[in-house]
N, C-alpha and C positions, 0 to 999 in steps of 0.2 A: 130228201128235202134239202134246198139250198138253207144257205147260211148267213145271217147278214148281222151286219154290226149297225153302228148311230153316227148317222156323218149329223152334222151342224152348217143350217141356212138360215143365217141370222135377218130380222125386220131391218129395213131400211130405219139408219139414226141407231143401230146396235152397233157395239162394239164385238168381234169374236172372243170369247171367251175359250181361253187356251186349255183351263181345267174342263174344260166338256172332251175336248180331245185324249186329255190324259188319262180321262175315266174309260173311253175307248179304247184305249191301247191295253189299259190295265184288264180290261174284258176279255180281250185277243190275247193275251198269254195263255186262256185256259180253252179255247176253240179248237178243235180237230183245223178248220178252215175259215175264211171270210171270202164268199161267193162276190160279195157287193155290200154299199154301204146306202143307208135308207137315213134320207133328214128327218131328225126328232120329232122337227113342228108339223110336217105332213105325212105324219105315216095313215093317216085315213083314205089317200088319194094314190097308193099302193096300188098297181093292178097286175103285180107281175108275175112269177114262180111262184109257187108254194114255199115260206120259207121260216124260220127259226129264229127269231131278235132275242136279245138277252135287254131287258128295260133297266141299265143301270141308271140314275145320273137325275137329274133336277127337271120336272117334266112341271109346265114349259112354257114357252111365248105363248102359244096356241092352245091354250088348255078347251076350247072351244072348237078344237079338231077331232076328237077324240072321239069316238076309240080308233084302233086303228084299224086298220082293212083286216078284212077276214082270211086272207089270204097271207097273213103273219101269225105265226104261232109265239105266243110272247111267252120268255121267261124271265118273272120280274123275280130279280136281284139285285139288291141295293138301290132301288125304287124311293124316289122323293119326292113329295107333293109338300105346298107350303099351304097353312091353312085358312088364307086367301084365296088362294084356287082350289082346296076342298071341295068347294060346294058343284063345280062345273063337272068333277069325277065323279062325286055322289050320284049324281044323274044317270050316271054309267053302271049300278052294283051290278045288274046281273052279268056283263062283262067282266069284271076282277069275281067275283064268286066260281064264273065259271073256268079263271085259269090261277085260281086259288094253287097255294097259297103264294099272298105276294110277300115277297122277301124285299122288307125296309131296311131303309140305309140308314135311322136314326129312329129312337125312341119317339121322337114326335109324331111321325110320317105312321109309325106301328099302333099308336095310339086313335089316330083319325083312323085308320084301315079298318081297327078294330072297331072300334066305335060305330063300322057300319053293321058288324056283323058278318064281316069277313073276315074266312083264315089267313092270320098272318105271321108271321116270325121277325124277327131282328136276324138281316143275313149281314148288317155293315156295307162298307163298299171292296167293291175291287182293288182300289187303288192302294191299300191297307196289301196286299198282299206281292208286292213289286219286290224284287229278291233284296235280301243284305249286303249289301257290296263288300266286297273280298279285302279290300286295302283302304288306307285311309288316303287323303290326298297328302301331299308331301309340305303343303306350305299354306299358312291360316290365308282361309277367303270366305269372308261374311258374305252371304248371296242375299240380297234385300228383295224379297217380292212383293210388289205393292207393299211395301212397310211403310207406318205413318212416319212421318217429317223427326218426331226423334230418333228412331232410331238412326236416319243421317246424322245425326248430330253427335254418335256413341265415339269419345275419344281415342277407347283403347281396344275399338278395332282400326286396327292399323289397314286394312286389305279388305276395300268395299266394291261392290257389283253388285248394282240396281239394275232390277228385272222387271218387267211387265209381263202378267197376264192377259190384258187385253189389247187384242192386237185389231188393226183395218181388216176388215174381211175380206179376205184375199181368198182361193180356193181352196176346195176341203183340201186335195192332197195337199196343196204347201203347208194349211194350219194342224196338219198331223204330222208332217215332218220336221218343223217346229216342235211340236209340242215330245217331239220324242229328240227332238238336237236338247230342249229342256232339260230333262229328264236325266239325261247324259251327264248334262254339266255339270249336274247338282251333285249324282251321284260320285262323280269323278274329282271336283274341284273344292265342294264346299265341305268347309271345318264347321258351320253353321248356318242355317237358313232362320231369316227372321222374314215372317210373311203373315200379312192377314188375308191369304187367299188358303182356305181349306183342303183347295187340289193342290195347293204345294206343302200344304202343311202333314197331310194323312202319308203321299208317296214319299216323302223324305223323311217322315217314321218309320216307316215300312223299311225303306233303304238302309238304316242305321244313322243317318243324317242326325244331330244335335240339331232340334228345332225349339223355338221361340213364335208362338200363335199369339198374331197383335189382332185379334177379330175389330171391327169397327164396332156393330153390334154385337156381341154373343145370342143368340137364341137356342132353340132346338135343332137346327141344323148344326150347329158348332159344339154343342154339348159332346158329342163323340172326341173329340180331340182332347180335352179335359180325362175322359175317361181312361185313354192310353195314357197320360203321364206327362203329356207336354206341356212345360209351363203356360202359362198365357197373361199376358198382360192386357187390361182393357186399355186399346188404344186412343181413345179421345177423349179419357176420363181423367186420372192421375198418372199416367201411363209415362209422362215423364222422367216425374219423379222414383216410379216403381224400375223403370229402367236404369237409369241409371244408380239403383241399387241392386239390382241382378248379378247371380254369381253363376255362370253357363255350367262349371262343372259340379255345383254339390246338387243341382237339380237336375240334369239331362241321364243320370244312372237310372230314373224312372221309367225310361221307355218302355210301355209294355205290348208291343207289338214284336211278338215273339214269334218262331216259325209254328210251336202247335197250334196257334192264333191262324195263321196265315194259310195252314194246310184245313182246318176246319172251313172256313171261307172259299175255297179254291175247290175241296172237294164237294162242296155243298151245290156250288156251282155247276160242275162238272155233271155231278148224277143227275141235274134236272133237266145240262142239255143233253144229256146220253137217250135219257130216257122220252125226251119230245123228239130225238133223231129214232125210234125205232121205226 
């Protein structure tokens, strides 16, 4: 059986979102192979190989595509529906019953699966599982990803790089090779990432990265970040004032994205694509 990963073909008037790619890559560390890459929002219009997807990641523009071809063997791990689009999957149970169970990326997403009457588990995401990095960078560099307007404002970072997530929709391969020059920098350069983007907040826990999660809103998709240890500040609330009372290091010792965390996650992964490749 071939192999496919989740490339990203965003609606006209969308911007690319770089963390759909990093959720990708984070996928591809645990793959024997990636044969080809299939867009999230039409995986129903499939007609190719016989082949094996792993469903990580935020499903989707198109929730009105669904399910997908029958000619994809889906392994859902770290699977997220928001529960707005709920009701368009409900339509679907005897598809998730019958490639049960689905593995959610967050307590909420676990909670609606469940609530069909479908087996499900909490598997987290991939991106929770990206190595520790070996050294630390040599010289303080605050990496801002999408962070709201205080944090520009923080005096005693001396050493700032502002980053975007969302980038012109340019082709998969260049928004993968991006999203992995990303990944790079962070891991290599930054003494701290302050960001209210999720996919940069879970992979630079993961990394050992000191992170700072300014979410715009908090809901059930962001509650997992809280749960590892990383501060968070609500960003358009008091978010000022709380900032600039922040101390980075008697909070950032919390990190609990640890490797038995991360071998749990990766091997969990691994056994259900082993075992849909027989």
């Amino acid at each position: 059986m071939k192999i496919a990963a989740l490339s990203f073909q965003y609606p006209t008037g969308i911007l690319a979102n770089i963390g759909d790619w990093i959720q990708t890559l984070a996928v591809e560390q645990h793959l024997p192979k990636v044969d080809f890459y299939l867009d999230r929002d039409s995986l129903n219009t499939y007609d190719g190989d016989e082949c094996m997807l792993v469903m990580n990641g935020w499903f989707s523009h198109r929730p009105q595509a669904w399910p997908p071809s029958e000619k994809i063997t889906p392994i859902f791990h770290g699977f997220h529906i928001t529960p707005g689009a709920a009701e368009y999957y409900r339509k679907h149970l005897d598809y998730f019953k019958k490639h049960a169970p689905i593995g959610c990326r967050d307590q909420s997403t676990l909670e609606i699966i469940q609530s069909w009457g479908v087996q499900a588990y909490l598997s987290y995401c991939a991106t929770l599982t990206f190595p520790t990095r070996t050294q630390e960078p040599e010289e303080e560099l605050v990496i801002l990803v999408d962070a709201p307007k205080p944090a520009h404002r923080v005096k005693r970072w001396k050493s700032k790089l502002a980053i975007q997530h969302e980038v012109a929709p340019v082709s998969s391969p260049v928004q993968r090779a991006f999203a992995k020059d990303l990944l790079a920098l962070y891991r290599d350069k930054a003494s701290l990432v302050v960001t209210s983007r999720i996919h940069a907040a879970m992979p630079c826990m993961a990394m050992g990265i000191p992170t700072l999660y300014m979410p715009k809103k908090p809901d059930g998709r962001t509650n997992i970040i809280n749960e590892f240890g990383a501060p968070t500040i609500q960003a358009f609330e008091n978010g000022f004032r709380e900032l600039f009372g922040f101390r980075e290091k008697k909070i950032f010792t919390k990190n609990k994205v640890g490797e038995k965390f991360k071998n749990q996650i990766s091997t969990s992964m691994k056994s259900r694509v082993e075992k849909a490749l027989r």
